[in-house]
C-alpha positions, -999 to +999 in steps of 0.1 A: -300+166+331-277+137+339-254+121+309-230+093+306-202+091+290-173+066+276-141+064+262-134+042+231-099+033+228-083+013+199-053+015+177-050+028+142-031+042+115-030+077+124-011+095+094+012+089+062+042+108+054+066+101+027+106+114+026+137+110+004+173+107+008+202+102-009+228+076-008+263+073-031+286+046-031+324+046-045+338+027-067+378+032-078+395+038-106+394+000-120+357+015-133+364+024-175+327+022-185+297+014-164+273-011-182+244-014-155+237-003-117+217-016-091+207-008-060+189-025-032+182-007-003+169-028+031+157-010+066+167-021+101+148+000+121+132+030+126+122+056+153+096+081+159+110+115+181+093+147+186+085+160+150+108+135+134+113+099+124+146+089+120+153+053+098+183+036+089+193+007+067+218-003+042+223+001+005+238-027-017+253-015-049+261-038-076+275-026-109+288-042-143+317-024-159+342-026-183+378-023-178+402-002-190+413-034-218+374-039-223+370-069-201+335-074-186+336-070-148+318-066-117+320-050-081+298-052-051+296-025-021+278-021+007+269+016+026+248+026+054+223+051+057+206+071+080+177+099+072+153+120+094+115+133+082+100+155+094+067+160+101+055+184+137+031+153+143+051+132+153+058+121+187+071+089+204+045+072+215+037+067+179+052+036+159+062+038+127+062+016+095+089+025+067+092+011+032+120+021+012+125+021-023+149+029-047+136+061-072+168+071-090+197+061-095+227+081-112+265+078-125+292+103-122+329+102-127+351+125-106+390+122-111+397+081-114+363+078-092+336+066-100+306+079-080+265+058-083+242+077-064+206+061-054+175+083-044+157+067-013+119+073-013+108+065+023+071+061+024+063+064+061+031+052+084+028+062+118+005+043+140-012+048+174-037+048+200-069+065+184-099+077+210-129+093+208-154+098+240-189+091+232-225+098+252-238+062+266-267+066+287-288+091+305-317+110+310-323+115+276-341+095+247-315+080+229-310+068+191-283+037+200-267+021+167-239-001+165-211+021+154-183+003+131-144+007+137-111-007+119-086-014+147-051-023+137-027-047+149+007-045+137+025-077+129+059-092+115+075-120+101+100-140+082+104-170+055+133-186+033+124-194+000+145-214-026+141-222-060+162-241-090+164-239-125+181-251-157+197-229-184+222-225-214+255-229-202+272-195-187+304-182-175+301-163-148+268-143-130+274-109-134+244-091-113+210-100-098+180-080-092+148-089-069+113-071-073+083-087-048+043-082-057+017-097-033-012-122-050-034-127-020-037-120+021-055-141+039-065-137+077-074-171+093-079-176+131-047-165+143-028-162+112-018-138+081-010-156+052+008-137+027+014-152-010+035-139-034+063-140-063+096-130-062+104-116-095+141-124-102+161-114-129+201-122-138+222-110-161+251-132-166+284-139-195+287-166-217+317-184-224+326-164-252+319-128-236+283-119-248+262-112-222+231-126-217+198-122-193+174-147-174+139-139-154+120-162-134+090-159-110+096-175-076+063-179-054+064-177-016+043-179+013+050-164+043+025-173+077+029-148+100+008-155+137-015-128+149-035-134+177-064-109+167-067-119+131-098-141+123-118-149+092-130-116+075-105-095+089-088-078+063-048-068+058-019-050+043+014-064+038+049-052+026+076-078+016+112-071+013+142-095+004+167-093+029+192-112+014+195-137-020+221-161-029+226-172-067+249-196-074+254-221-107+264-258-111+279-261-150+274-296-170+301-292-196+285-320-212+251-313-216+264-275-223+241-267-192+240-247-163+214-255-130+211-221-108+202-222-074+181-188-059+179-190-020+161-160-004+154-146+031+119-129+029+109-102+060+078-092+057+058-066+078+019-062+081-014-048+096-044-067+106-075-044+104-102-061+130-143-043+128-150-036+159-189-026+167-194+000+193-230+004+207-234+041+205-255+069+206-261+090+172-295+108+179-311+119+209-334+140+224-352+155+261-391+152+262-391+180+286-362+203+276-341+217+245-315+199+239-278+209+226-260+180+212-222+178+205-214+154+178-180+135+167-166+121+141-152+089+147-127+078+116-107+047+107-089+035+081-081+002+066-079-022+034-103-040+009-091-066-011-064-072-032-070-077-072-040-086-094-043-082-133-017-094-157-015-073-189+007-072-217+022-039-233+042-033-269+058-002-282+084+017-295+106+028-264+119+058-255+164+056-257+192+074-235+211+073-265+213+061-299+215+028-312+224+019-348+219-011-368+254-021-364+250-028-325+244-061-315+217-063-287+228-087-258+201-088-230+177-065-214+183-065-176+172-041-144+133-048-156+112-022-129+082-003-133+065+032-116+031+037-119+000+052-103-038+049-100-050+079-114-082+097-129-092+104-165-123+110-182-133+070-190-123+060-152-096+050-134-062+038-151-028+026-141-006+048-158+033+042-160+066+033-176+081-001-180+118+005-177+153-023-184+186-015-191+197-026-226+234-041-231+246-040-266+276-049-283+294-024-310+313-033-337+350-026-324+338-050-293+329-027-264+302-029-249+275+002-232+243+000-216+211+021-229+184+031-205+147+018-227+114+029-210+081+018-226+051+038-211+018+019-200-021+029-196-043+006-180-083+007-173-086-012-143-121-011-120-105+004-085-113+039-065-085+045-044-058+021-040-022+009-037-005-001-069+026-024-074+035-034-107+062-063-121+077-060-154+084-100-169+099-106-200+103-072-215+124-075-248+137-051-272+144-054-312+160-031-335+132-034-369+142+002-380+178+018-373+178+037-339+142+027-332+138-001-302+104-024-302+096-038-269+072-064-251+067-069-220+042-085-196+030-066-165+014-079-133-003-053-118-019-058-080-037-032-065-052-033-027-081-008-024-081+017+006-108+017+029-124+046+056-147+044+077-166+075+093-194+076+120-211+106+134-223+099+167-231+123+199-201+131+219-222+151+251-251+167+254-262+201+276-301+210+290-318+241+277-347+259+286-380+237+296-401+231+264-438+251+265-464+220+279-496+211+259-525+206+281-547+190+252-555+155+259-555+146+224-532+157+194-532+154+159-498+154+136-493+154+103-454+141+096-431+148+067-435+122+040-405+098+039-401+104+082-389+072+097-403+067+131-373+084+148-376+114+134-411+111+141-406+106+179-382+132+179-405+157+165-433+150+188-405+147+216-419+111+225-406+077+228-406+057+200-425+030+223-448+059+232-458+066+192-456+033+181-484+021+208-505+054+200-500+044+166-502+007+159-513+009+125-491+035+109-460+015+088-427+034+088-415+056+065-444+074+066-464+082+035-479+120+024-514+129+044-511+108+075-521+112+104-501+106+136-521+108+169-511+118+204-523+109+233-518+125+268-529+111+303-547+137+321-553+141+356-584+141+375-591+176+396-610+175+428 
């Protein structure tokens, strides 16, 4: 028995694998109180070995202290990084795709030092060539169907994004913070378009020392060229700031201040393209048994993105107490973790809002609280990515030591998608099937039987049954009759 067979090659993602690190950053003995930390953590490259990747990057640590005579102050450092994961399938031939974020991040004082410490989660996608080998032609009587695979082409790109803004009149800018969320991919004929906000938050002094807090939503749009993307192909995206500038024009008269944000966006992505392979998922030998090998030929991809906007209130959990003789100054550091998960009335996004909370005390000094408000969402998803922005989250004191908060979330989510096809990978002969020497045969087929399985059954051609058969209509119902004609010989 004589079979063909081909080779499908394409390119996918082929595994996830997530990793953490640590990364601490020193700050001297100038440091009397810290008031807020923040960390932002951007990659520069990454490299897959033999049961490892290795990234690097650098951390940016920003912190607002007070001094040792109370004054409000701030420092700026910059460390790099370098971390391994590993994972035994890896291998280098595979490329990989690392987003970093900041989990964690802690304070400790050793001696006159002061130490802030950020955990690096390190979520990790490795990509390669996928193949699978597939029966294409032959002897036998084939089942061909077009067989459906997600291809991925990796892609990259860059923007600059500025934006301006009027507020009260301040003193000095203090710290910054930057959180992105996607609001739509788009794949056109040779383009991604990526549209998002940049969610951008400040914490600056007033004139007369109290601190205050600003947030604003910047929108950006990044196009990033891709020869392989088209109309219906669908994508993933993941936007990092690589750098942002704040600066502030004062108008004394007006008791006014105009900010200027400029940003440099990089933004890293995956095209997923449908590919149709014409493939064989069924077949059979009219003259001998047949042993079929099958494989599974699996891809993975996106769906589309959906982006909810929702808005939460509660009483908020403290890191330590606040009385009614504290003044609350501004809530700054607004971030989020959350996760799709399952309950018993469907899916949810379940998390905490989280903001650092400056206040005031009576003999002057200032501390900053940690405040986390937790969330839980319906949404209408199966399996999907989840980002979350907190906007405008506020806190107010109604009842002593008890903190109310608001906040608005927007949520986007970006389903996952798989694809699976079973389809015949090679086929063997058996032993000869027993001949029937009857000119004419009657069968009576399984109701529901399409006329594939019927063919198979009677080990004939779909052509051959259907012109035996012209009348019978497909699937087939309980009590017919199939018949079977077989061209004789004449002896002599």
């Amino acid at each position: 028995m004589k079979t063909e067979t081909q080779i499908f090659r394409g390119y996918g993602k082929r595994k996830e694998i997530a990793a953490q690190t640590a990364v601490e950053c020193r700050f001297g003995q100038e440091v009397e109180t810290v008031l807020s930390v923040h960390c932002a953590a951007a990659l520069t490259g990454a490299e897959v070995g033999n049961g490892e990747v290795r990234y690097f990057g650098k951390a940016h640590f920003s912190i607002v202290y007070e001094d040792a005579e109370r004054k409000v102050c701030r420092a700026e450092k910059g460390v790099e990084f370098t971390a391994v994961a590993k994972d035994e399938f890896c291998f280098p031939a595979l490329t990989a795709r690392v987003a970093v974020a900041v989990e964690n991040i802690a304070v400790r004082r050793e001696g006159a030092s002061v130490y802030a410490q950020a955990l690096l989660g390190a979520d990790i996608s490795l990509y390669g060539e996928q193949t699978f080998e597939y029966l294409s032609g032959g002897d036998l009587i084939m089942r061909r169907e077009p067989v459906k695979v997600l291809t991925a082409h990796l892609v990259s790109g860059a923007a600059e994004t500025e934006d301006e803004f009027e507020t009260d009149f301040i003193g000095d800018i203090l710290q910054h913070a930057e959180a992105v969320a996607l609001n739509e991919l788009v794949c056109e004929t040779g383009v991604l378009k990526v549209e998002g906000e940049i969610s951008l938050g400040i914490l600056a002094m007033k004139q007369g020392g109290a601190l205050v807090s600003f947030e604003r939503l910047v929108p950006f749009e990044i196009e990033i060229p891709c020869d392989s993307a088209s109309f219906g192909c669908s994508a993933e995206a993941r936007v990092s700031v690589l750098s942002a500038s704040i600066h502030a024009e004062a108008d004394e008269e007006r008791n006014k201040c105009k900010l200027f944000a400029e940003f440099t966006l990089s933004a890293e992505g995956c095209v997923y393209e449908e590919v149709a392979v014409d493939a064989v998922t069924d077949a059979f030998s009219p003259t001998h048994h047949a042993s079929l090998t099958f494989a599974t030929a699996e891809s993975g991809g996106v769906g589309d993105v959906i982006c909810l906007a929702e808005r939460i209130a509660g009483k908020c959990a403290l890191s330590s107490p606040i009385a009614f003789t504290d003044t609350l100054q501004a809530v700054t550091l607004q971030r989020a973790e959350a996760n799709l998960v399952s309950t018993e009335e469907g899916k949810r996004v379940e998390g905490v809002a989280m903001a650092t909370l400056l206040v005031a005390g009576t003999d002057g000094g200032h501390r900053g609280v940690e405040i986390s408000l937790p969330f839980s969402i319906p949404v209408e998803a199966q399996e999907a990515s989840v980002t979350v922005l907190v906007c405008g989250m506020s806190a107010r004191q109604k009842q002593e030591g008890e903190i109310d908060s608001e906040a608005t979330l927007k949520i986007t989510l970006q389903e996952k998608r798989k694809i699976e096809a079973r389809l015949v990978a090679s086929a063997e002969e058996g032993e000869k099937l027993p001949v029937c020497d009857s000119a004419v045969s009657v069968y009576i087929p399984r109701a529901g039987d399409g006329l594939w399985e019927l063919s198979k059954s009677l080990k004939k051609s779909p052509e051959e049954v259907s012109a035996s058969n012209p009348d019978i209509e497909f699937p087939v119902k309980e009590g017919q009759r199939v018949i079977v004609y077989r061209k004789r010989s004449a002896i002599r």
